[in-house]
Structures are given as structure tokens and as C-alpha cells.
N, C-alpha and C positions, 0 to 999 in steps of 0.2 A: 660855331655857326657855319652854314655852309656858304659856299659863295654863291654868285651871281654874277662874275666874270665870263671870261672867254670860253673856256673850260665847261663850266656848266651850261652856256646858254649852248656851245654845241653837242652838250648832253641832251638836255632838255628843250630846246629851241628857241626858246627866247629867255630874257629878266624874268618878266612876268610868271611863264613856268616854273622856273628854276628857284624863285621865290616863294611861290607855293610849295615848293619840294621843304623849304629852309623852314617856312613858318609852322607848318603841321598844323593847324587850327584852322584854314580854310582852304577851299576847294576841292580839286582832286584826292590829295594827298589825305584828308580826314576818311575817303570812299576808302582808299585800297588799304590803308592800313589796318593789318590785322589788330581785331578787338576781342578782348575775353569776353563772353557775358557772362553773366550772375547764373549763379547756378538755378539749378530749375528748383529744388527745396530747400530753404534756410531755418535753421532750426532759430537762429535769432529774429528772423520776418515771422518765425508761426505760421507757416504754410506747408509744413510740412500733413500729407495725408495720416490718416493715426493707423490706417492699417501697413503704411510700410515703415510706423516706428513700431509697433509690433513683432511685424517681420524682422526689424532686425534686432528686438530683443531677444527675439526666440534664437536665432540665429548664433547669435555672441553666448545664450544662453548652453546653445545644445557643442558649438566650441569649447566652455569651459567645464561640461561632465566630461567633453573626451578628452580633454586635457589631464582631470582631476584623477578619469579612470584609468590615462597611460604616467600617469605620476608624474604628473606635473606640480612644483613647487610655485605659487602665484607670488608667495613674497621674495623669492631668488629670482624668479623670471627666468629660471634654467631647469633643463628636466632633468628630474631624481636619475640618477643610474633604474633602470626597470628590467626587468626581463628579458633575457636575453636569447635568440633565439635558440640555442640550444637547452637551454632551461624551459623553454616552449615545448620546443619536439619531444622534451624526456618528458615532461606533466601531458602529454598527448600521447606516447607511446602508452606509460604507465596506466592513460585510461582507457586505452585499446585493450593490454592485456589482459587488465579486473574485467574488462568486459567479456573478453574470451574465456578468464576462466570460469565468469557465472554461467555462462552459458554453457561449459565443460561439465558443472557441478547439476546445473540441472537438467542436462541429458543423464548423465551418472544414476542420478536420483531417478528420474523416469524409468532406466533400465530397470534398475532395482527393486521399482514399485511392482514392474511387469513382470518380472520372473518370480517373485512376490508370490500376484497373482496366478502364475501357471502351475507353481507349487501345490496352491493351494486345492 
């Protein structure tokens, strides 16, 4: 309990103040005390709007494909070992190169079609 001594009445200026500081439930001191409000939607009030429980099922929904697709385990709650990035850079090299060499094979082929042709 606080006091309402010497001490406090020269904090707060008199009994009467200083009393209100002690009791919390009336006067001043009910104004300046910081209060939490209630949140602005409660799913147990049922006020929540339906398009932003939508939103945030899409939301949790489109979190748990990109979890599922970087190999995430839902029943360990830890991610699988995945790809690593050098295992990246070499399945991206290797599809640079297929792609260089189709494009090597079908110049090749083109040439061949046209001298082919001049042969002829």
C-alpha cells in the first residue's frame, strides 16, 4: 500500500492526492493509467469480418505449399536437409548446357540440310 505520509503528500501535494495515487479506482489516477483495449476482432465475439478470415486462410495456406515445396516436415516442425546450393548451381548449369547443346545440334542439322540442298 502506498503511503499518504510526509513523503508522499510532498510528492503529490496533499492526503487527498496521494490517496488517489494508492487507491487506483477513483479519480486521476483511473485517467492516466495506461489500459489495453480489447482487440479490434475476436474470433470468440464473432466479429471478426469473413473476408479477412479468408485472407488469412489463403495466407497460412499459400506459407504451407512453400514450406511443403522447400521440404518442410509439418510433423517434426524442422526443415528436411533440401538442396543445397551447390546442388542448385550444378541442376542449372547442367540445364544451360542441354540447352546449348540443342541449339549446337540444331544449327548442325540446319547446316547439313543446306549444303543438302546446294548439292543438289
Amino acid at each position: 500500500m502506498t503511503s499518504t505520509g510526509k513523503k508522499a503528500r510532498k510528492r503529490y501535494g496533499n492526503r487527498f492526492a496521494a490517496k488517489q495515487r494508492r487507491d487506483g479506482a477513483s479519480g486521476k489516477a483511473k485517467r492516466t493509467r495506461k489500459r489495453f483495449g480489447k482487440l479490434a476482432y475476436s474470433c470468440e465475439a464473432k466479429n471478426v469480418p469473413e473476408g479477412v478470415v479468408r485472407a488469412n486462410d489463403d495466407f497460412l495456406e499459400r506459407i504451407d505449399r512453400e514450406r511443403r515445396a522447400n521440404g518442410w516436415d509439418q510433423d517434426a516442425n524442422v526443415s528436411i536437409p533440401g538442396p543445397t546450393r551447390e546442388s542448385v548451381e550444378a541442376r542449372i548449369r547442367a540445364e544451360e548446357q542441354a540447352k546449348k547443346d540443342a541449339e549446337k545440334a540444331a544449327r548442325r542439322a540446319a547446316k547439313k540440310a543446306s549444303q543438302n540442298v546446294k548439292e543438289s
